[in-house]
C-alpha positions as CSV (number, residue, x, y, z in Angstrom):
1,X,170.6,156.7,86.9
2,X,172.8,157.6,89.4
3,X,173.2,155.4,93.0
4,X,171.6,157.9,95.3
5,X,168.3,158.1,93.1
6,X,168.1,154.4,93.2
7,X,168.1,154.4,96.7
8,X,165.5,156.9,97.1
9,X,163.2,154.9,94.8
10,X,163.6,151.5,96.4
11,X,163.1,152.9,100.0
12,X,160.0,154.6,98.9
13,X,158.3,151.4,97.3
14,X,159.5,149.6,100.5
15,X,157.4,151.9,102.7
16,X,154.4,152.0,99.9
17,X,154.3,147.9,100.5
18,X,154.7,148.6,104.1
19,X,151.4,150.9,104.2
20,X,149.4,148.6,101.9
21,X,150.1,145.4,103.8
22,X,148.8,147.6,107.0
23,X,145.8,148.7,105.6
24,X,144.5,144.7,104.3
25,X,145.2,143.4,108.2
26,X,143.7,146.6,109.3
27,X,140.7,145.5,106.8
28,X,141.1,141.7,107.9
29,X,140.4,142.6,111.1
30,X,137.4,145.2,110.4
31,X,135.3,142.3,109.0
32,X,132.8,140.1,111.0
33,X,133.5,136.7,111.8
34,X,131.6,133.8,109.9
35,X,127.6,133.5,111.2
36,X,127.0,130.0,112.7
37,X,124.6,127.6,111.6
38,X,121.1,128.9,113.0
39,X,119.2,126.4,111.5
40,X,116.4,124.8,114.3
41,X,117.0,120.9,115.0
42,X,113.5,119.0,114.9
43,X,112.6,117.9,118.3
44,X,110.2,114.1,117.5
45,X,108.7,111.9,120.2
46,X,109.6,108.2,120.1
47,X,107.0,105.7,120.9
48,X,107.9,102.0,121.3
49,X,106.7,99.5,119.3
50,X,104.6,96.2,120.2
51,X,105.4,92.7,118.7
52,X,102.8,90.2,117.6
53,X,101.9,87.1,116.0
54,X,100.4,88.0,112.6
55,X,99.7,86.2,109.2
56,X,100.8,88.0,105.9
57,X,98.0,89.5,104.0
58,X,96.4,91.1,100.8
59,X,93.6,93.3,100.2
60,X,91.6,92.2,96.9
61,X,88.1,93.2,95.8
62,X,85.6,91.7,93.8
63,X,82.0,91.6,93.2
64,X,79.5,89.3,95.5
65,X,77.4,86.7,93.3
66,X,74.5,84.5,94.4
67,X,75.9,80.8,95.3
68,X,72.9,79.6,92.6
69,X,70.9,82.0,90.4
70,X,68.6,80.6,87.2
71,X,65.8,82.1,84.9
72,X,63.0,79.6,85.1
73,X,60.2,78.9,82.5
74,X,58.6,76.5,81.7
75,X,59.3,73.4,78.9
76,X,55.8,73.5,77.1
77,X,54.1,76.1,75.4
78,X,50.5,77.3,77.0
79,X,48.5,80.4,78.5
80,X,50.0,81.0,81.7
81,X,46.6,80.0,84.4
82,X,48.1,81.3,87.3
83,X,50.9,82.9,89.2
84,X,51.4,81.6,93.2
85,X,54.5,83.6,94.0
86,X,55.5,87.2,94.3
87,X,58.1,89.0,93.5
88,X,60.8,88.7,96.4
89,X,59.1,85.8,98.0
90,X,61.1,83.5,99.9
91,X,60.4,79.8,97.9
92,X,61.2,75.5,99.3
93,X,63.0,73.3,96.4
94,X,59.6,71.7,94.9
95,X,57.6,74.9,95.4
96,X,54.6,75.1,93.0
97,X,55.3,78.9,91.1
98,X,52.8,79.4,88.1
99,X,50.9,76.7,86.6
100,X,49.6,76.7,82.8
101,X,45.9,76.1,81.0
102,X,45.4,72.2,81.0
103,X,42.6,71.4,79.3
104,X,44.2,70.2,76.2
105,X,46.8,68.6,78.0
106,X,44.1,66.7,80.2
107,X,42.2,65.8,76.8
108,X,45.3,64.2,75.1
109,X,46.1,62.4,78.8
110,X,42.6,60.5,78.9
111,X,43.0,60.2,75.1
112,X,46.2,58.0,75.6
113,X,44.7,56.8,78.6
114,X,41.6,54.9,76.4
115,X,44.6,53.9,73.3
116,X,46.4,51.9,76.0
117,X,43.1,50.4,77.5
118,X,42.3,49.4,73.8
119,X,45.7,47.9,73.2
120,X,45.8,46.0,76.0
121,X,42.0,44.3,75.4
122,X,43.4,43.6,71.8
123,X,46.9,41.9,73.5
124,X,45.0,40.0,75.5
125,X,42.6,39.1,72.7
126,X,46.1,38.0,70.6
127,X,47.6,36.0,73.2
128,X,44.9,34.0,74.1
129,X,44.3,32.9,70.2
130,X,48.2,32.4,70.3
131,X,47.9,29.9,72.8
132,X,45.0,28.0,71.6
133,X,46.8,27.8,68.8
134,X,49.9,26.3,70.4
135,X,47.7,23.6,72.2
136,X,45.6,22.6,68.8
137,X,49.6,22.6,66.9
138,X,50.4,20.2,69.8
139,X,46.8,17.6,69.0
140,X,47.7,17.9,64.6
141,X,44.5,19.9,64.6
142,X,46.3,23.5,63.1
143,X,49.1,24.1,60.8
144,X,52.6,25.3,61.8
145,X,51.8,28.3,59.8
146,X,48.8,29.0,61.6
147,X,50.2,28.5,64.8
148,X,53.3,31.0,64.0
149,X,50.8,33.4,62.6
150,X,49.0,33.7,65.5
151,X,52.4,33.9,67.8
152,X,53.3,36.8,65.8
153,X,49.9,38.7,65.6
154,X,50.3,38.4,70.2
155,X,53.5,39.9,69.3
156,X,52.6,42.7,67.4
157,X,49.7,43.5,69.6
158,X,52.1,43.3,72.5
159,X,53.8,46.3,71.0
160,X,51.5,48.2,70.2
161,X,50.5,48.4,73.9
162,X,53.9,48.9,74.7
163,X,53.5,52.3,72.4
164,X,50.1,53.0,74.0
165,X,51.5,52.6,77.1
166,X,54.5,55.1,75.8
167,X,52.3,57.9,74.6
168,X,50.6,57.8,77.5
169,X,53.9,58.3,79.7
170,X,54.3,61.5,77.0
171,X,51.2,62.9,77.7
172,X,51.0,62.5,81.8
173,X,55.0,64.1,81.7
174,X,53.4,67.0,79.4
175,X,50.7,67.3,81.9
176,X,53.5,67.8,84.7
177,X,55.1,70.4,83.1
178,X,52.5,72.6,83.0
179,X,53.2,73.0,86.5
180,X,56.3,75.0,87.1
181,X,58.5,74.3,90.4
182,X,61.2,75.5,92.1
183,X,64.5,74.1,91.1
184,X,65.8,74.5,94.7
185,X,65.7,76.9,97.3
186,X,65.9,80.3,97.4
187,X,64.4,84.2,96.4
188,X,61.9,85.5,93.5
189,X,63.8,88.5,91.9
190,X,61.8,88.8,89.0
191,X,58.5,87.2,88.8
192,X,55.5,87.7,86.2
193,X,52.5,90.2,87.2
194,X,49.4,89.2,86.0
195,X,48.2,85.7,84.1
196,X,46.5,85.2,80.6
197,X,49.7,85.7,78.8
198,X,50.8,82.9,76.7
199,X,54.3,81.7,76.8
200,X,56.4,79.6,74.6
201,X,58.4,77.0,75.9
202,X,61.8,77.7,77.2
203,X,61.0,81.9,77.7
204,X,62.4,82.8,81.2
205,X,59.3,84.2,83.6
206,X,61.2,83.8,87.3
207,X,64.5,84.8,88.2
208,X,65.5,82.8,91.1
209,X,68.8,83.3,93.3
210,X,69.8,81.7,96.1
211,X,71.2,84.1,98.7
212,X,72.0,82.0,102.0
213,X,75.3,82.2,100.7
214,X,77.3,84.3,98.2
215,X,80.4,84.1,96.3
216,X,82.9,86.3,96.2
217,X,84.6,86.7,92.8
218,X,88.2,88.1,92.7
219,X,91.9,87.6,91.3
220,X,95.1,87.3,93.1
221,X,98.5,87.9,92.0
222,X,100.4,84.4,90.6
223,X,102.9,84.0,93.6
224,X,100.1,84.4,95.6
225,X,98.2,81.1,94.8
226,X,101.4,79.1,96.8
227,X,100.8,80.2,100.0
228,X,97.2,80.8,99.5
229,X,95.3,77.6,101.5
230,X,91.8,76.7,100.5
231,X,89.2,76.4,103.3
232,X,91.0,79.6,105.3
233,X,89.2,81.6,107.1
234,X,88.8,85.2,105.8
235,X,87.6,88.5,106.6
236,X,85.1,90.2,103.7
237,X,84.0,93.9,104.5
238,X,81.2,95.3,102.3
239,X,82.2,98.5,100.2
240,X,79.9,101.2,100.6
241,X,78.0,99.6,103.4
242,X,78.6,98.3,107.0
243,X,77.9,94.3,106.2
244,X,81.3,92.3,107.5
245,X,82.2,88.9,108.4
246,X,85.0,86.9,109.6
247,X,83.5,83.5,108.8
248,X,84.7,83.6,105.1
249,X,86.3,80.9,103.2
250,X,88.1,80.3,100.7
251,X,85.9,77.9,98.4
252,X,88.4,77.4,95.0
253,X,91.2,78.6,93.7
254,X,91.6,77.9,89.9
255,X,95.0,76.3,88.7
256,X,94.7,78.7,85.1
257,X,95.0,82.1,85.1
258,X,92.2,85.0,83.7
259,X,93.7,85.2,79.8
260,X,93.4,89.3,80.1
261,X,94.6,90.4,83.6
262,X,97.1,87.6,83.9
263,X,95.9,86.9,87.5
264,X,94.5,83.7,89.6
265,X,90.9,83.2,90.2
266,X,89.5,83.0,93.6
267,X,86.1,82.0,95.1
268,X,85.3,83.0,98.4
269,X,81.8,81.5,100.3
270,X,80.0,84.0,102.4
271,X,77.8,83.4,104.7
272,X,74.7,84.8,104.3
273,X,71.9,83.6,106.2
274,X,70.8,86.6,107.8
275,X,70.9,88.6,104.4
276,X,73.6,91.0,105.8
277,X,75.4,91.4,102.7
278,X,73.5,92.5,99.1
279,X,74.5,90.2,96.0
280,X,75.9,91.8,93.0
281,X,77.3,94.9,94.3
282,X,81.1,94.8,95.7
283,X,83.3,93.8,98.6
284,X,87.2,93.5,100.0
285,X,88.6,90.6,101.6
286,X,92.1,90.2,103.3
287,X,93.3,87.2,102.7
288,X,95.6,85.5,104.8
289,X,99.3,84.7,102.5
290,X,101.2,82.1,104.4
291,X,101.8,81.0,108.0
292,X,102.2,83.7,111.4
293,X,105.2,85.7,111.6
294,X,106.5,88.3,114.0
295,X,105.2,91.4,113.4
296,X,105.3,94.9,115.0
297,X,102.6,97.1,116.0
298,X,102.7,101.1,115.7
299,X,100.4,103.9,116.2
300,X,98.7,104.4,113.1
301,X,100.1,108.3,113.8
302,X,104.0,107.0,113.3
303,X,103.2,105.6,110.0
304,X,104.2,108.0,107.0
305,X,102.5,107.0,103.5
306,X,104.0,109.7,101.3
307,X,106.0,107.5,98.5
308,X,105.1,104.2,100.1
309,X,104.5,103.0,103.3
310,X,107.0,103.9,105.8
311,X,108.3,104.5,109.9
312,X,111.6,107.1,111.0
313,X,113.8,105.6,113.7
314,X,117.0,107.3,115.3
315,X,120.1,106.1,115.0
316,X,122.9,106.5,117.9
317,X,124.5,109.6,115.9
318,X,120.9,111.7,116.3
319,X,120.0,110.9,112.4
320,X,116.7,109.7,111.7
321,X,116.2,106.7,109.1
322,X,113.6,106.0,107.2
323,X,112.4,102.1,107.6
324,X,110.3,100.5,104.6
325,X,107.3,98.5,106.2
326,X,104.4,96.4,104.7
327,X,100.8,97.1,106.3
328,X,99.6,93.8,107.2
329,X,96.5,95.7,109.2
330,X,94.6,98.7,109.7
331,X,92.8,99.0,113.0
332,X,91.2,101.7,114.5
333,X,94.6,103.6,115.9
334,X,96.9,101.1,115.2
335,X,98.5,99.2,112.3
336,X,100.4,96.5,112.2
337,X,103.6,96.5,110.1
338,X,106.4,94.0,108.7
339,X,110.0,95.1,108.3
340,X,112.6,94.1,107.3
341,X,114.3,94.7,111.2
342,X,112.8,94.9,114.3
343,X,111.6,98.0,115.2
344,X,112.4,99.2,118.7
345,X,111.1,102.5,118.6
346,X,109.6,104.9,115.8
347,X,109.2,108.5,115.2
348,X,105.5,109.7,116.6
349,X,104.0,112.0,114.1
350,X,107.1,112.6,111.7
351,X,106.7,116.2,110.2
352,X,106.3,116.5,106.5
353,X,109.9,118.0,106.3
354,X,111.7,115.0,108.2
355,X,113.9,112.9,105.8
356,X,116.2,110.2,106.2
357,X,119.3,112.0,107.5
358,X,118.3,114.6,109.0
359,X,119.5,114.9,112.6
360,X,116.8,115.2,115.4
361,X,116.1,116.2,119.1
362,X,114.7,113.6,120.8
363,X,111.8,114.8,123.4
């Protein structure tokens, strides 16, 4: 190729580069500048916080039993005479409740009444020959064989009065039982209807329950039974109903654990007296776990539930952090919480979209 062609070919790339270069910054400077972030910040309300002296606590539930409950019947067999309780009556320990046919039971009484009278005319018959007998031993006039003879006939009817005297005790005690008595204190839930029946010993005919006060059955976890003190005062709320009391107590704690769930039985004593609470169906009871500690009280309203119980704070750099906290109680429109740090002040009504990071306006 000659020079001059070479010349004309490199100029004319030069200025093709030239014009290309142009165009891209001509391009680079037609197109719009990166949007900013448009994205809203959350705007949240902080509330402060209260602190208080509270005692650690647990929620368990369990089912309210009578503090004494018995079927009762009676311990001979008769026709049942009559019935002098009703269903739901209030009865004393010693109460008569139904009383059986005794007119058998009266014949065998005066039947051992007239063997004992018999065996004691016939001791006293047997002694008195006895001791003549000793007295004429005493003068030669009767044989030592006679004489020990007679001892041992007094001897024998001695006994057999004793035995009199025995069935006798049988019969009056047989008598007694045909009248059946409250084994203490307490309220008829079941109770026969009419009389005429008759009943064979040991069938129950009453129900009896004693309902002053009631026992609360439940289980606590194992590490719960160190710090829980027997004879503490507890609150006990009625489930399904509006019964409550704060006079509770913790009545036993059992040192083995229930074989199936693993857990601690507890007995709780209820007070009763005024028959505000209904035995056999269920109630809660908070149970106090250890000695007062400082706790924090929120709004019920700054207290997020969503994956466990938890409050937002702010942090100097505008983030909100989430804060783990244990409910220790629910009141009306407050609760009171345990965290790990003191809470100063808390998010008020944190938005279902606010998580732990995410920077915030405060109001």
């Amino acid at each position: 190729m000659k020079p001059t062609v070479t010349r004309v070919l490199v100029a004319t790339g030069a200025l093709v580069g030239a014009l290309s270069l142009s165009a891209c910054e001509k391009a680079d400077a037609a197109a719009p500048a990166p949007a900013a972030s448009t994205a809203p910040v959350p705007v949240v309300k902080l509330i402060e916080s209260k602190t208080t002296q509270a005692t650690p606590s647990e929620e368990v539930t369990g089912s309210l039993f009578p503090s004494q409950a018995l079927q009762v019947g009676f311990e001979v067999g008769g026709r049942l005479e009559s019935v002098q309780v009703k269903k739901g009556q209030v009865v004393k320990k010693g109460q008569v409740l139904a009383t059986l046919n005794v007119e058998i039971v009266d014949a065998q009484v005066a039947q051992a009444e007239a063997a004992v009278a018999a065996a004691q005319a016939g001791a006293a018959m047997a002694e008195d020959v006895a001791g003549r007998n000793a007295k004429l031993q005493e003068q030669g006039n009767v044989s030592d064989l006679q004489n020990r003879t007679a001892a041992t006939t007094s001897q024998q009817a001695k006994a057999q009065l004793m035995a009199a005297q025995a069935q006798l005790a049988q019969a009056r005690a047989a008598r007694r039982r045909h009248e059946l008595k409250a084994p203490f204190a307490g309220t008829l839930i079941d109770a026969p209807e009419q009389t005429g029946a008759t009943v064979a010993p040991g069938v129950p005919l009453f129900t009896l329950e004693s309902l002053d006060t009631l026992i609360l059955k439940t289980t606590v976890a194992q590490p719960a039974r160190a710090v829980l003190k027997q004879g503490s005062k507890v609150r006990v709320e009625a489930i399904g109903g509006t019964a409550s009391s704060d006079a509770a107590t913790v009545s036993l704690i059992l040192p083995s654990a229930d074989a199936n769930t693993r857990r601690i039985p507890v007995e709780i004593a209820v007070p009763n007296s005024d028959g505000r609470f209904v035995a056999h169906t269920l109630a809660r009871a908070v149970l106090a776990m250890g000695d007062q500690q400082d706790m924090q009280v929120l709004p019920a309203s700054a207290l997020s539930s969503a994956n466990g119980d938890h409050v937002y704070v702010v942090l100097p750099s505008g983030e909100a952090r989430r804060v783990d906290v244990q409910v220790i109680e629910r009141r009306a429109r407050e609760v009171v919480v345990k965290a790990a740090t003191a809470l100063d002040k808390v998010i008020d009504y944190p938005g279902a979209g606010l998580q732990d990071g995410t920077r915030v306006s405060v109001k």
